[in-house]
PATOR-670585 format. One record per residue (C-alpha): residue number from 1; residue in three letters; chain; z, y, x. Coordinates in steps of 0.2 Angstrom, whole numbers, plus 5000, padded with zeros to 4 digits. Layout:
N
KOLKE     n   res   chain     up   north   east
KOLKE   NUM   ALA       A      Z       Y      X
...
***
This chain:
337
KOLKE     n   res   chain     up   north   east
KOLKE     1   UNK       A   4953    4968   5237
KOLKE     2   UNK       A   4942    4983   5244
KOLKE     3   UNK       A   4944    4994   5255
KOLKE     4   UNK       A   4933    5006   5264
KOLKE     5   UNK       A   4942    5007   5283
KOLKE     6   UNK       A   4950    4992   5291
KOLKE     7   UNK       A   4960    4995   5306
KOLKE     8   UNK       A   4954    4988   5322
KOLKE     9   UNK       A   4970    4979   5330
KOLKE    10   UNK       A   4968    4968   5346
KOLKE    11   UNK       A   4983    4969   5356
KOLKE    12   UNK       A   4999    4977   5352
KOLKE    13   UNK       A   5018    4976   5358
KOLKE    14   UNK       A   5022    4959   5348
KOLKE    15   UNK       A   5007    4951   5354
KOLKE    16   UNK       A   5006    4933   5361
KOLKE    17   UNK       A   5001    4939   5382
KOLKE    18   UNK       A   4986    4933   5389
KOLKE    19   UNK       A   4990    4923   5405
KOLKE    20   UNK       A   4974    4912   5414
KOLKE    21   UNK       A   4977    4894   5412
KOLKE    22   UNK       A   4977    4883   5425
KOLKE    23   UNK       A   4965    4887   5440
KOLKE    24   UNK       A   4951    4880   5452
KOLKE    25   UNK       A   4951    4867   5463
KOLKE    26   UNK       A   4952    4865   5480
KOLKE    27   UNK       A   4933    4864   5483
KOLKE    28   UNK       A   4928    4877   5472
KOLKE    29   UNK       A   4923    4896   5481
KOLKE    30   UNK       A   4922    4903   5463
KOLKE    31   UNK       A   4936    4915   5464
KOLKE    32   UNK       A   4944    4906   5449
KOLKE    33   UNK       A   4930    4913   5436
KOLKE    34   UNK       A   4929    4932   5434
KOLKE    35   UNK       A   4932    4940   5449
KOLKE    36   UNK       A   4935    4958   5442
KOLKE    37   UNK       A   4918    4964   5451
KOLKE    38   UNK       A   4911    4972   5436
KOLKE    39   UNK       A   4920    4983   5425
KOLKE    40   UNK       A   4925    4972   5409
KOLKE    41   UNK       A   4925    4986   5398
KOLKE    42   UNK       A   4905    4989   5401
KOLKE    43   UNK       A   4902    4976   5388
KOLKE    44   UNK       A   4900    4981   5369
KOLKE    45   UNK       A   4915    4972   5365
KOLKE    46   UNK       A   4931    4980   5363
KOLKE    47   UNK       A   4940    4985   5377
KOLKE    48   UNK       A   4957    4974   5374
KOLKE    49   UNK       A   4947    4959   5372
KOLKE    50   UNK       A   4937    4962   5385
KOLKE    51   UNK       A   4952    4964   5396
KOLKE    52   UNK       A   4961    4949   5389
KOLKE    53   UNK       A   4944    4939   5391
KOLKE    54   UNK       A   4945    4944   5409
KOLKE    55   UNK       A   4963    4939   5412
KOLKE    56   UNK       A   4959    4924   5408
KOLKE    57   UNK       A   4945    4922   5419
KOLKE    58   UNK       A   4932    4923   5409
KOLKE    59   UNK       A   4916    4937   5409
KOLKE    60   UNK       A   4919    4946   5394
KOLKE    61   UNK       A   4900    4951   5398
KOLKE    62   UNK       A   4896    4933   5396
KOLKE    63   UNK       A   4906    4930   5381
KOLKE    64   UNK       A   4897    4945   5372
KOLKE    65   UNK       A   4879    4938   5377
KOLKE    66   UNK       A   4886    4920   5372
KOLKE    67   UNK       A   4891    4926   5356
KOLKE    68   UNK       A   4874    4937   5353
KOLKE    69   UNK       A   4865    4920   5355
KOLKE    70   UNK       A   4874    4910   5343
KOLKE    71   UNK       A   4874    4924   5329
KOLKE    72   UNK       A   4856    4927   5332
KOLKE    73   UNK       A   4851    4906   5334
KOLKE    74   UNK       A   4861    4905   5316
KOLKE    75   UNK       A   4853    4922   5307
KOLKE    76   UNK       A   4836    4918   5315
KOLKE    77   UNK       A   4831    4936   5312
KOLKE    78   UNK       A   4838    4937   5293
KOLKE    79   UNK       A   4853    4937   5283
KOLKE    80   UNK       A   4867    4924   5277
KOLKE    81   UNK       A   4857    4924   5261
KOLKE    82   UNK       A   4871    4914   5251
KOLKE    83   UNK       A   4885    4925   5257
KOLKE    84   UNK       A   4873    4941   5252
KOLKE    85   UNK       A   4871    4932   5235
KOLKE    86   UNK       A   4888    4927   5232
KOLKE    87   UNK       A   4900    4941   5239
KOLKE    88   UNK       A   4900    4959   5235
KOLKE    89   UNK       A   4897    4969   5249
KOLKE    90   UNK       A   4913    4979   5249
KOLKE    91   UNK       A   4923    4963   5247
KOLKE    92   UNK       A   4937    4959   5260
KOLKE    93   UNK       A   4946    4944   5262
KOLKE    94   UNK       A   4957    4935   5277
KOLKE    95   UNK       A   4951    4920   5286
KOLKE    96   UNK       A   4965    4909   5295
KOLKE    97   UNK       A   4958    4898   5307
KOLKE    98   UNK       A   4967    4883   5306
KOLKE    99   UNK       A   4970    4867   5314
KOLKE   100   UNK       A   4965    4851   5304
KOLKE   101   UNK       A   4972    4839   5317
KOLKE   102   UNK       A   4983    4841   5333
KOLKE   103   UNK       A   4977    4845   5350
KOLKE   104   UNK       A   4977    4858   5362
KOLKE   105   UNK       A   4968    4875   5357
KOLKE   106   UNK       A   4956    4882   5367
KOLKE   107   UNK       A   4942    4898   5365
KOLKE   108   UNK       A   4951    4909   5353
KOLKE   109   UNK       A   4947    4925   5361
KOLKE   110   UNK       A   4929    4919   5361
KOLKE   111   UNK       A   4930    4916   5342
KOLKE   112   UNK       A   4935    4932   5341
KOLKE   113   UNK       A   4921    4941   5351
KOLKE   114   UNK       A   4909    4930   5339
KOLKE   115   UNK       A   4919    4941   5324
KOLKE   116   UNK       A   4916    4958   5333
KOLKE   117   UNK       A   4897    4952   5334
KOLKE   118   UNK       A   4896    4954   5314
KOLKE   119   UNK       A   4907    4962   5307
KOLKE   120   UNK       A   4901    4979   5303
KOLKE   121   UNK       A   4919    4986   5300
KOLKE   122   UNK       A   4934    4987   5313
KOLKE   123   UNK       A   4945    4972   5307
KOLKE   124   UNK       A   4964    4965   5310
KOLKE   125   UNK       A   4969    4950   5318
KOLKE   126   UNK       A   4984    4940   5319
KOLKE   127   UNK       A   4986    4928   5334
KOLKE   128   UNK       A   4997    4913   5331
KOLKE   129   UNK       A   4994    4904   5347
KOLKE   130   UNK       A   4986    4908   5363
KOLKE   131   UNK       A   4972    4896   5373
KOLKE   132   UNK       A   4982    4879   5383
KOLKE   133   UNK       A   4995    4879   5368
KOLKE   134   UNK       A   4996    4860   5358
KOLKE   135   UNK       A   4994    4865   5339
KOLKE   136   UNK       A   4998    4853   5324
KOLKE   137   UNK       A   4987    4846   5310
KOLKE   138   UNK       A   4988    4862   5297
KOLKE   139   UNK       A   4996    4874   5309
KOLKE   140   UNK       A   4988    4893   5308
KOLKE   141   UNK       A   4979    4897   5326
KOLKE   142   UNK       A   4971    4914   5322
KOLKE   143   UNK       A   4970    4926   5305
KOLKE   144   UNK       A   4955    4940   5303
KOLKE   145   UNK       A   4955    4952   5290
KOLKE   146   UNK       A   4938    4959   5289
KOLKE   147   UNK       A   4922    4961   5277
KOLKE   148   UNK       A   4920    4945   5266
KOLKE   149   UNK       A   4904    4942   5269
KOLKE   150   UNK       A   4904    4946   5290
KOLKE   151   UNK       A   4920    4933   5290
KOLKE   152   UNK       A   4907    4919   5281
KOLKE   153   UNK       A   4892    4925   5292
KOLKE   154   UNK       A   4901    4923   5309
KOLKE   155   UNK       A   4912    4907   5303
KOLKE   156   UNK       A   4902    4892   5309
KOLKE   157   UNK       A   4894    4901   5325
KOLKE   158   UNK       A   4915    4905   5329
KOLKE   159   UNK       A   4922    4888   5325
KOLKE   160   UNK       A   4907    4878   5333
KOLKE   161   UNK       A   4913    4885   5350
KOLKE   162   UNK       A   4932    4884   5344
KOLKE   163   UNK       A   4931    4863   5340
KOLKE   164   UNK       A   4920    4861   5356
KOLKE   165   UNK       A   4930    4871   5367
KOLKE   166   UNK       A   4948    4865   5359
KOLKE   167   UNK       A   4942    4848   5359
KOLKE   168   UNK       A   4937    4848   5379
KOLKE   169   UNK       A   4956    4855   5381
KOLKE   170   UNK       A   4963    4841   5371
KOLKE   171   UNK       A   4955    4827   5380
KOLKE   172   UNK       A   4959    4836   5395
KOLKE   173   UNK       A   4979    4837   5391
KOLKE   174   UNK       A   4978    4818   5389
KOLKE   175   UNK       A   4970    4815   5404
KOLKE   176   UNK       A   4984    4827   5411
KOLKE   177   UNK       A   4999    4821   5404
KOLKE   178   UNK       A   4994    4801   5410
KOLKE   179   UNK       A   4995    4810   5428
KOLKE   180   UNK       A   5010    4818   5425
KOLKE   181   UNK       A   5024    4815   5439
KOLKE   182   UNK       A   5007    4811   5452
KOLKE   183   UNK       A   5001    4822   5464
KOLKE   184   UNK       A   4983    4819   5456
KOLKE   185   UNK       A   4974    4831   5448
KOLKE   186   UNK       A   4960    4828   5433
KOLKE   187   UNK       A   4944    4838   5439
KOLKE   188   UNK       A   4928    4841   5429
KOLKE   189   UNK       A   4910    4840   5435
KOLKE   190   UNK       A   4896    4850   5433
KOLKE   191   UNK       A   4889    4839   5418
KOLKE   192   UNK       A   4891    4854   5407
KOLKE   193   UNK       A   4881    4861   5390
KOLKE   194   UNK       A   4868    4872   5399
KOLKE   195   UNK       A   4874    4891   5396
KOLKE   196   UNK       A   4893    4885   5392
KOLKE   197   UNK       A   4899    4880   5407
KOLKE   198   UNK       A   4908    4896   5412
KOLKE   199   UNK       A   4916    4892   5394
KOLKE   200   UNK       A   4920    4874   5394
KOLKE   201   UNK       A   4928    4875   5410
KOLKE   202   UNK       A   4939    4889   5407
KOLKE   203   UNK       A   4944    4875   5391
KOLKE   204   UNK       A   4947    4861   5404
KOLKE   205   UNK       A   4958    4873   5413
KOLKE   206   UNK       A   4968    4877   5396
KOLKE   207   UNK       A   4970    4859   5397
KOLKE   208   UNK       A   4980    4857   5410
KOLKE   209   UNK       A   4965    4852   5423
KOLKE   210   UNK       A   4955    4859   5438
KOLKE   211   UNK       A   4938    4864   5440
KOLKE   212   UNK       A   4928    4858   5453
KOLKE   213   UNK       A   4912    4869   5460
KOLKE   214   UNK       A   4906    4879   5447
KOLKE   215   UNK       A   4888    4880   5454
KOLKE   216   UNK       A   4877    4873   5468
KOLKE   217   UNK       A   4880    4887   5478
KOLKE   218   UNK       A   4900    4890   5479
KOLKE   219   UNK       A   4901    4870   5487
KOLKE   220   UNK       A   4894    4858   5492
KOLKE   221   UNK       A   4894    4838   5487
KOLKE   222   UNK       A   4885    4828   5497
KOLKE   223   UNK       A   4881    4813   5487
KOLKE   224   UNK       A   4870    4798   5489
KOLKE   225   UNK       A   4850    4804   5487
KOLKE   226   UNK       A   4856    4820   5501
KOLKE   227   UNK       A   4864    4804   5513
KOLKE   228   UNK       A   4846    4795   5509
KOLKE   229   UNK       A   4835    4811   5516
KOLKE   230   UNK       A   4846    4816   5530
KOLKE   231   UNK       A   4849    4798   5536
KOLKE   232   UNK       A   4866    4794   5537
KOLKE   233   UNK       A   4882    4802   5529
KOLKE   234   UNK       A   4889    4810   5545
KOLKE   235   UNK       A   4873    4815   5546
KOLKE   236   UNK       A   4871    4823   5532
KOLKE   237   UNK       A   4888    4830   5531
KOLKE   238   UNK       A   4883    4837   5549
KOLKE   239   UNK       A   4869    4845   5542
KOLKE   240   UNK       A   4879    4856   5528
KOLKE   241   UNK       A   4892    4861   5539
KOLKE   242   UNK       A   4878    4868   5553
KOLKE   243   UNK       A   4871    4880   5538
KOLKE   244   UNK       A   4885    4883   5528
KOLKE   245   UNK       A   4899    4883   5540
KOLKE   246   UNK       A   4910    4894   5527
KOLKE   247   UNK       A   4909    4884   5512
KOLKE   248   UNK       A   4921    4868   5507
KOLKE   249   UNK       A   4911    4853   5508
KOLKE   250   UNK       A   4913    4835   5500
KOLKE   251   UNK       A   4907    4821   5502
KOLKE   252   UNK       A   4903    4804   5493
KOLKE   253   UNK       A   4907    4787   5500
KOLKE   254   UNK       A   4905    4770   5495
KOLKE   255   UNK       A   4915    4760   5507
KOLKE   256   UNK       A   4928    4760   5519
KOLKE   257   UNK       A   4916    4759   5533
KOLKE   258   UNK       A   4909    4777   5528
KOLKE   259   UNK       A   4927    4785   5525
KOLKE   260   UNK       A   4931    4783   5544
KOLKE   261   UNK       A   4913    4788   5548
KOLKE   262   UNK       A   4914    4807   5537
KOLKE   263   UNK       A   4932    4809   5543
KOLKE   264   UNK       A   4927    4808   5562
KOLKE   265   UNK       A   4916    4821   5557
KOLKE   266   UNK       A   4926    4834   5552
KOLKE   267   UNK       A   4928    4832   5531
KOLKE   268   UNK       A   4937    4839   5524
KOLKE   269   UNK       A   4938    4831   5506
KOLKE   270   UNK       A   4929    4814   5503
KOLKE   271   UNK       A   4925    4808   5486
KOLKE   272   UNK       A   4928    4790   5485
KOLKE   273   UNK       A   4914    4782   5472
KOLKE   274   UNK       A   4918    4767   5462
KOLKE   275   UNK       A   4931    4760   5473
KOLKE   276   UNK       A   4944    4750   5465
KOLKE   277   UNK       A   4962    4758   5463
KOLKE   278   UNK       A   4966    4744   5478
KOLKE   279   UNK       A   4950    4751   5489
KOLKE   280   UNK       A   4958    4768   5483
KOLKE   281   UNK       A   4973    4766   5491
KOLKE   282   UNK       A   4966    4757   5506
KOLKE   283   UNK       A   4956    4774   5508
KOLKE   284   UNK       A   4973    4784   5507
KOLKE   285   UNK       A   4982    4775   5520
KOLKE   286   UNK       A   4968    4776   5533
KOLKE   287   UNK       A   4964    4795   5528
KOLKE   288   UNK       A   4983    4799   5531
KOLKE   289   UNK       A   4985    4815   5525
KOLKE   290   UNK       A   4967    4821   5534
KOLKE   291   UNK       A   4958    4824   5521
KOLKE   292   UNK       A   4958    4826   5502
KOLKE   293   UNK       A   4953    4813   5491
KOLKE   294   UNK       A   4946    4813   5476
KOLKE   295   UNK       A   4940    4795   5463
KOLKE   296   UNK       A   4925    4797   5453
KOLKE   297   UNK       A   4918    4781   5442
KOLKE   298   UNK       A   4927    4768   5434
KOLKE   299   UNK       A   4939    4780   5427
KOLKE   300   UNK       A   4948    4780   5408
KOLKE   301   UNK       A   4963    4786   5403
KOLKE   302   UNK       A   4970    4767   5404
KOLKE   303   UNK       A   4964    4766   5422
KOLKE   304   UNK       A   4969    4786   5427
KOLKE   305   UNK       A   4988    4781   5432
KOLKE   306   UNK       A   4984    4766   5444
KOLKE   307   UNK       A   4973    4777   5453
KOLKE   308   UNK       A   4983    4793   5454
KOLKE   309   UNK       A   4997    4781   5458
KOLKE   310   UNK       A   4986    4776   5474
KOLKE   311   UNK       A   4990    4796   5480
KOLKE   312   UNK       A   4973    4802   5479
KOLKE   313   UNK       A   4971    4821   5475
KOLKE   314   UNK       A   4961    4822   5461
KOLKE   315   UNK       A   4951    4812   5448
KOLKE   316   UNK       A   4933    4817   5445
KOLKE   317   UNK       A   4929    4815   5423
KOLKE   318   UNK       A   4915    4820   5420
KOLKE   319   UNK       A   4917    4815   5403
KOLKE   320   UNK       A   4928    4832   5400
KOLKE   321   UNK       A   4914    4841   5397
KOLKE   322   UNK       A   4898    4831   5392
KOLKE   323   UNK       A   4907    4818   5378
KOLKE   324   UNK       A   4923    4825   5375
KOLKE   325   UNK       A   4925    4825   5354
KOLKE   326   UNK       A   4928    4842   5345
KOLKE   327   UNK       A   4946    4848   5340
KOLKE   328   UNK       A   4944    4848   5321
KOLKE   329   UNK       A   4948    4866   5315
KOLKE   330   UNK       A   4942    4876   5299
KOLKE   331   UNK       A   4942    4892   5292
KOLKE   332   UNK       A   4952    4893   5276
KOLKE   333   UNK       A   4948    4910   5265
KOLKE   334   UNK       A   4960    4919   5256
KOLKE   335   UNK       A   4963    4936   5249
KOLKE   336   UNK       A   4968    4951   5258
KOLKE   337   UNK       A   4984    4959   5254
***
């Protein structure tokens, strides 16, 4: 099939809505991602998907430069030469992306700002699902009708941050579903793919977790090497609150001892490191409802619910974001109708 104009359809009035997924956690001053302080539509991507990017709390301007990068990294300053040599250029074809295994889905608007990098024509998509959804093993997530050979060109830059996306949502959701019925909450770290993390927290968040700081600046963590220069944790804890008396503050601790010595102080959310799920709840009972509390090391999915059982706040994974597997999914081609 040819044709020479495609409509362009984004949004319309039987469309899967757009709501953010999940949100930031307690000691995060990011304004839960895109604060709306730049007009979305600014970007070169089109307005609905701009806007839909920015409900869900992402910068559409930041997604469009994200996508730029990945088209340019896999053209390298030329052309898809096997999809040039092997498509006519007039050819038009649909794409559904598809799930090869189950999981939770996670970065379909992004895939789709990849697409509107390329394609050289207005094209039509069809949205299945929407980002935080499970999906099955062969269940359609997303159809593009478009140019056959932009569909190929943009296919492995769009998938590789669909999987990686999807796949930090899926093993956020299992981390989420152990916790079910706790008052614990799974929470990333910043141990992110440098230029992604604005994108692989948003998946956590489709997941079913919360997102700690996204930056040094919007929180601070006072952790061991900062406790070693100011000379003691009070101390150092001390320190922050003098400069930064706005800001949420946490602070690492490695015994008991040093729980009762930050909470005299005035903290407001203690990160207990390494403790044993029966240290944990020893640090529960003395805090009393003081302070949040958050468990970071030691932590698997076969440890999670003894630890969120403790009645700590959150559990700190940074595994979310730096090992998590991808979410298998592919693009199967067929013709358009």
């Amino acid at each position: 099939m040819t044709t020479p104009d495609l409509p362009l359809h984004r949004i319309g009035d039987d469309a899967v809505s757009a709501e953010p997924a999940g949100g930031c956690g307690d000691a995060c001053a990011c304004g839960d991602g895109y604060d709306g302080a730049d007009d979305p539509m600014e970007c070169g991507l089109d307005p609905a998907l701009a806007e839909l990017l920015a409900t869900a709390g992402l910068d559409p301007v930041l997604v469009e430069d994200i996508a730029h990068l990945a088209i340019d990294e896999d053209l390298d300053g030329g052309v898809d030469v096997t999809s040039v040599a092997t498509v006519p250029a007039d050819a038009v074809a649909t794409g559904d992306f598809t799930a090869r295994e189950a999981g939770t889905v996670a970065g379909l608007r992004v895939a789709e700002a990849v697409l509107s990098i390329v394609c050289t024509e207005a094209f039509e998509v069809e949205r299945h699902v929407e980002d935080g959804e499970r999906v099955a093993a062969g269940q359609k997530l997303l159809s593009v009708t478009t140019r056959t050979r932009d569909l190929l060109t943009a296919e492995r830059s769009a998938l590789n941050l669909l999987c990686r996306l999807s796949g930090i949502a899926t093993a956020t959701r299992a981390w989420a579903d152990v916790l079910e019925g706790t008052r614990a909450r799974v929470r990333d770290t910043r141990k992110t793919t440098p230029g992604l993390r604005a994108l692989e927290k948003y998946a956590v968040r489709c997941g079913g977790g919360v997102n700690h700081r996204m930056s040094l600046s919007d929180a601070a963590l006072v952790k061991d090497n900062h406790v070693v220069a100011a000379g003691g944790v009070a101390e150092a804890f001390k320190l922050v609150r003098a400069e930064f008396p706005d800001l949420p503050i946490e602070v690492e601790v490695d015994t008991i001892a040093q729980v009762t010595e930050v909470l005299e102080a005035g903290a407001d959310l203690i990160l207990l490191d390494n403790f044993t799920p029966e240290q944990t709840a020893e640090a529960v009972a003395l805090v009393a409802g003081r302070a949040l509390l958050e468990s970071s090391g030691r932590l698997t999915l076969e440890t999670a619910r003894a630890y969120a059982e403790t009645g700590v706040d959150h559990l700190a994974v940074g595994g979310l974001t730096h090992s998590s597997p991808i979410l298998d999914i592919g693009l199967d081609l067929r013709e358009a109708k």
